[in-house]
N, C-alpha and C positions, 0 to 999 in steps of 0.2 A: 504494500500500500504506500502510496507516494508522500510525501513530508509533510504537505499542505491538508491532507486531512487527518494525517496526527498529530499537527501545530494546534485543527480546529477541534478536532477531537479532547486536547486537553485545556483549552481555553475553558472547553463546556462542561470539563470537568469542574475546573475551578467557578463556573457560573451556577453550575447544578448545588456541589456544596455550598455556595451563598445564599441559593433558595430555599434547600431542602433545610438548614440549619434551622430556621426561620419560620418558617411559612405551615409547616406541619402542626405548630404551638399556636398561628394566632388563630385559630377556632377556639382552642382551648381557653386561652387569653379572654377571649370576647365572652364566653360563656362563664368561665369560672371566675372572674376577676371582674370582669363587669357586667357581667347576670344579665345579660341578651338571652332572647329565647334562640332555639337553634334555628322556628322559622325566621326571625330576622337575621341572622349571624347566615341563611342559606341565600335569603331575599339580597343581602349586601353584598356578597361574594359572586351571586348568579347576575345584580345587576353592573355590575365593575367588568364582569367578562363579558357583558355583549359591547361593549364599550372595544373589549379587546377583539372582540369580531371585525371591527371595521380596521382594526390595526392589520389584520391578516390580509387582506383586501388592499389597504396601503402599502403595508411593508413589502408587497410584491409589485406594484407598477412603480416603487419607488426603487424598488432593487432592479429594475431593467431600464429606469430612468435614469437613475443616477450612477449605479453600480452597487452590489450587494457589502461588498467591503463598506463605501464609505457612510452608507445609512446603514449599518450593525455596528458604526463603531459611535457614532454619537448618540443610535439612542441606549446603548450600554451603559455610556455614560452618564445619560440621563436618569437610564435607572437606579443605579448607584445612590444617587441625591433624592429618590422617591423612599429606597429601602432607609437610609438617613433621616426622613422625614418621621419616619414609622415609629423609630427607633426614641425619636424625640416627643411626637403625640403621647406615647405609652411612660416615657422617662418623668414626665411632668404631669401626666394624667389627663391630659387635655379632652376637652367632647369626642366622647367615640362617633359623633357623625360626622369628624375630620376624616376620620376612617375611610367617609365614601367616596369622597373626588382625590384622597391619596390612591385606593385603590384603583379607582377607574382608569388614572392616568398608569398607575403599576401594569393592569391589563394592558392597554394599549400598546406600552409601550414594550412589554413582554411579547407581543402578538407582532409587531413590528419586528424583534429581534429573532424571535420563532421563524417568520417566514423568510427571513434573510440567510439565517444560517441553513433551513434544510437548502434554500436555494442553492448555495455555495456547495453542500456536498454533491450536489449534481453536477454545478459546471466544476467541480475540483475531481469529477470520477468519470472512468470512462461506463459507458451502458453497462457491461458486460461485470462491471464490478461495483456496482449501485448498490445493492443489496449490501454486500462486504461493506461497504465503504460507510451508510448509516448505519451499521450494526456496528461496526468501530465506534462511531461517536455516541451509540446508547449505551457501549461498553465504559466510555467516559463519564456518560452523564452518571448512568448507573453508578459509579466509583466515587463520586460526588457525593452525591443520591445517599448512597453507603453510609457515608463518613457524616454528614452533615446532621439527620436526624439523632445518630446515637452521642454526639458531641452537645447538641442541641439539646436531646433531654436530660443533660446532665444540668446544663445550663439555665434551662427554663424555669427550673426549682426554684433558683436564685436569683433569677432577673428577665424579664421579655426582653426589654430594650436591651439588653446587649446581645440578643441572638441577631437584632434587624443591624446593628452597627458592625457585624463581622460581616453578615452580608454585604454594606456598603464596601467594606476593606477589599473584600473577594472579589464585587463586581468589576471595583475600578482596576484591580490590578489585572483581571480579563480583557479589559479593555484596551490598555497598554500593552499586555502581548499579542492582541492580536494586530493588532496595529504594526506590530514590530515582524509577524512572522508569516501572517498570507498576503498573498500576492493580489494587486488592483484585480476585478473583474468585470468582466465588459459591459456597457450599454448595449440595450438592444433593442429601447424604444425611441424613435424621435419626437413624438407627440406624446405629450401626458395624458394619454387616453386609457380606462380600465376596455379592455378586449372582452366584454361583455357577449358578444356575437360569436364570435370564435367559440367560447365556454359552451353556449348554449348549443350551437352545434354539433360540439364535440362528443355525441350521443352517450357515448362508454363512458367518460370523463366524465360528463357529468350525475348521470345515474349514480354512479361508484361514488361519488363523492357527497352525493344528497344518503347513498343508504349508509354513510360511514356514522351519519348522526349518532343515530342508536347506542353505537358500539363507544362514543366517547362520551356519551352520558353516562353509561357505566361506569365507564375508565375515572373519570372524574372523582368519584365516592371514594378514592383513597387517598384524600386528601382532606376533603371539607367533614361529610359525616363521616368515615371511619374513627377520626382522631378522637372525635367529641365518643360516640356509639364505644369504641372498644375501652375509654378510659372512665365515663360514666356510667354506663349500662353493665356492660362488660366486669368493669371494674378492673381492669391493669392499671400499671402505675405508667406516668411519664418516659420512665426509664424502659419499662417494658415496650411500649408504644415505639421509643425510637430503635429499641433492637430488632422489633417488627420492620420497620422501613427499614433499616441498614441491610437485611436480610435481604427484603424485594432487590437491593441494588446492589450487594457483594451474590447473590444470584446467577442477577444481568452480567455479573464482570466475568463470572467463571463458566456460565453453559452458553452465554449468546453467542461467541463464534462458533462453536459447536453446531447448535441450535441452526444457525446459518446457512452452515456448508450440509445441513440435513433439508433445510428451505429450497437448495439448489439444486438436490435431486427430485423435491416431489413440488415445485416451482410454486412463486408467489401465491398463486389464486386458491391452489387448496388449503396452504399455511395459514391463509387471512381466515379464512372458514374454519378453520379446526380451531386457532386460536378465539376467534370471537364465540365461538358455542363454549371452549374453555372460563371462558372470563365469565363467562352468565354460571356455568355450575362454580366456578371459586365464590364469586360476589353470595351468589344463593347457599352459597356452604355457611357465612356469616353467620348465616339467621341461626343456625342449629349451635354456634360456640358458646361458652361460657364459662370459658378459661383461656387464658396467654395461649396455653398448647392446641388447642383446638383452633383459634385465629392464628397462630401459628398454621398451620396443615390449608387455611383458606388463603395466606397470604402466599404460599407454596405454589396452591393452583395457579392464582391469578397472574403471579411471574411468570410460569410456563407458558400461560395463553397471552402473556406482554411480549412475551421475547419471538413466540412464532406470529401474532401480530402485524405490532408495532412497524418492525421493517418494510415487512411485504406491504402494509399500507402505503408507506410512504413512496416502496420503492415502485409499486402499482401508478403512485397517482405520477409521479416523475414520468414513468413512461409511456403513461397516455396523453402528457400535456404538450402542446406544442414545443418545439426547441427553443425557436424563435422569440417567443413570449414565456419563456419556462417561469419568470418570477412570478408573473400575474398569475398564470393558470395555477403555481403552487400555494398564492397564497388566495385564490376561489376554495381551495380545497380545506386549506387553515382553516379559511372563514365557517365553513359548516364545519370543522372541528372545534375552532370556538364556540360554536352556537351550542354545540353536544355539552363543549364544558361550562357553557355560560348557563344551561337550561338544570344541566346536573346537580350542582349545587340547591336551588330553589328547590328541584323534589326530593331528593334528601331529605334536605333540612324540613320541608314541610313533611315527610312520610315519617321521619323522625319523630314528631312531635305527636301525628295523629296515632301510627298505630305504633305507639312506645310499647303497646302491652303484648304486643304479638310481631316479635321481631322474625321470624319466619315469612310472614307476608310481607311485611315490610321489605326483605331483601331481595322474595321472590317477586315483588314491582320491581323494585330499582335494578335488577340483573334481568330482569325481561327484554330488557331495550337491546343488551348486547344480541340473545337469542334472534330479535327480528332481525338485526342486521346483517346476523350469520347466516339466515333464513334466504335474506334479500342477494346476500355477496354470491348464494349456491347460485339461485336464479338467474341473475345478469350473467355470472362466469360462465352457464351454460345455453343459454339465449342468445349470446351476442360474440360475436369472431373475438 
């Protein structure tokens, strides 16, 4: 694998540890510390990510506009100064409805940095090694991912605000190597126009991309409700919680090449299908746990149905999208993956709340959505050339 996507691969290391340090505790934060219900703490996280939907959508006509390098390095840096803000809201105690246009802009401009960098691992890989080549940088993110929650729940005992100020430390110095270590990437629109016409035509492209919803609404629930579900219902501790995440992504780091080069014999389109029927039985194994080890065994599933996935999505929608326009058509695709994570959140949090007393159904709605989409990916794969 050539240098430029192991320079980017570990950038997003050091970007994922800045998140996952972070970001896993402030549900907890909002609930435990300042007695939110979980449907507002879902309603505030699901409305900040449609915000990030329109980032997905930007961050790619601006990555063939301007070049993907030079918009992922400033709004990196922007972020940086969002997770800083957080850190200070929370240090001084300020109205958590600061919360809501910190986070929107966090969304955005995450969604902006999202669509920039898969962009880059496509034009940094050749076709034939797209697969390999994101499945390296999940191997990164994952190793981040790792490190960050289990350091983070040691952390969060003691203080929120200093988990969002190592993020800011992490982000900016992502910022600065990548600056330093990948190469300019090309323009390839003249007109700042979104290729709105093109998407829609693109019959496969777009199907593929409308039935991805589903499966990222799921995806989503191991972040917002799991944290809050496995630490109050549940009853684990902080500490147990983040050795649950560190798992999901010391995981990623040890079977996703594996996982990979098994992707390449039996080829993207039945991976995305086995993996998304996977993610609906891990999510729906939830509802039956009621101990560490039992969420343990669900957190197991859901990484095997992440790592057969995860790639083959991305590297499906790269190869159905125009060359020529690859930023836009990747971040049309983002966009209904934001919309999965922007929607996921609110049913959570409100399915949270209504049926607290019967967590079985509960997990069997929320892992339903993966089902239909694994349902929907057989259909199209075998429908359509």
């Amino acid at each position: 694998m050539n240098k430029d996507i192991l320079s980017l691969t570990f950038a997003r290391l050091i970007m994922s540890f800045g998140y996952s340090i972070a970001f896993p505790f402030l549900s907890i934060y909002l609930y435990e510390v300042r007695n939110l219900s979980m449907s507002l703490i879902g309603s505030i996280l699901g409305i900040s990510t449609i915000f990030g939907v329109i980032g997905r959508i930007l961050g790619g006509l601006l990555s063939d506009y301007f070049g993907s390098k030079n918009v992922l390095i400033i709004s990196i840096f922007i972020r940086s100064f969002i997770f800083l803000s957080i850190s200070i809201v929370i240090a001084f105690n300020l109205d958590y409805k600061l919360f809501i246009p910190i986070l929107i802009l966090n969304s955005l401009f995450f969604s902006i940095n999202m669509s920039n960098l898969d962009t880059m691992v496509a034009q940094l890989s050749k076709e034939e090694d797209r697969n390999l080549a994101y499945s390296i940088n999940r191997v990164g993110v994952n190793l981040g991912w790792s490190l960050g929650p289990a350091i983070g729940g040691v952390i969060a005992v003691k203080s929120f605000s200093l988990l969002f100020f190592i993020s800011f430390l992490a982000t900016i110095f992502s910022a600065i190597m990548l600056q330093l270590t990948i190469p300019n990437t090309n323009k390839t629109l003249k007109s700042f126009e979104f290729p709105i016409r093109d998407i829609l035509n693109n019959k496969q492209f777009f199907l593929f991309s409308l039935f991805s919803i589903g499966f990222f609404i799921t995806m989503s629930q191991l972040i917002s409700t799991l944290s809050v579900y496995a630490t109050n219902l549940v009853k684990i501790s902080k500490n147990e919680l983040g050795i649950l995440y560190a798992i999901n992504g010391l995981l990623v780091v040890f079977l996703q090449i594996p996982i990979s080069n098994y992707i390449e014999k039996i080829d993207e389109k039945k991976a995305l299908v086995i993996g998304t029927f996977f993610y609906f039985i891990g999510y729906l194994s939830i509802g039956f746990a009621n101990n560490f080890y039992h969420l343990l065994i669900s957190i197991i599933i859901i990484t095997i149905a992440e790592m057969f996935a995860v790639p083959s999505a991305q590297t499906i929608a790269s190869i159905l999208s125009d060359k020529n326009k690859l930023g836009s058509f990747i971040g049309f695709f983002g966009l209904l993956q934001g919309l999965g994570w922007a929607i996921g959140p609110i049913i959570g949090g409100f399915s949270m709340d209504i049926f607290k007393s019967n967590h079985v159904f509960m997990w069997s709605f929320i892992s339903s959505f993966s089902l239909i989409s694994s349902i929907l990916f057989l259909y199209l794969f075998r429908h359509l050339p």
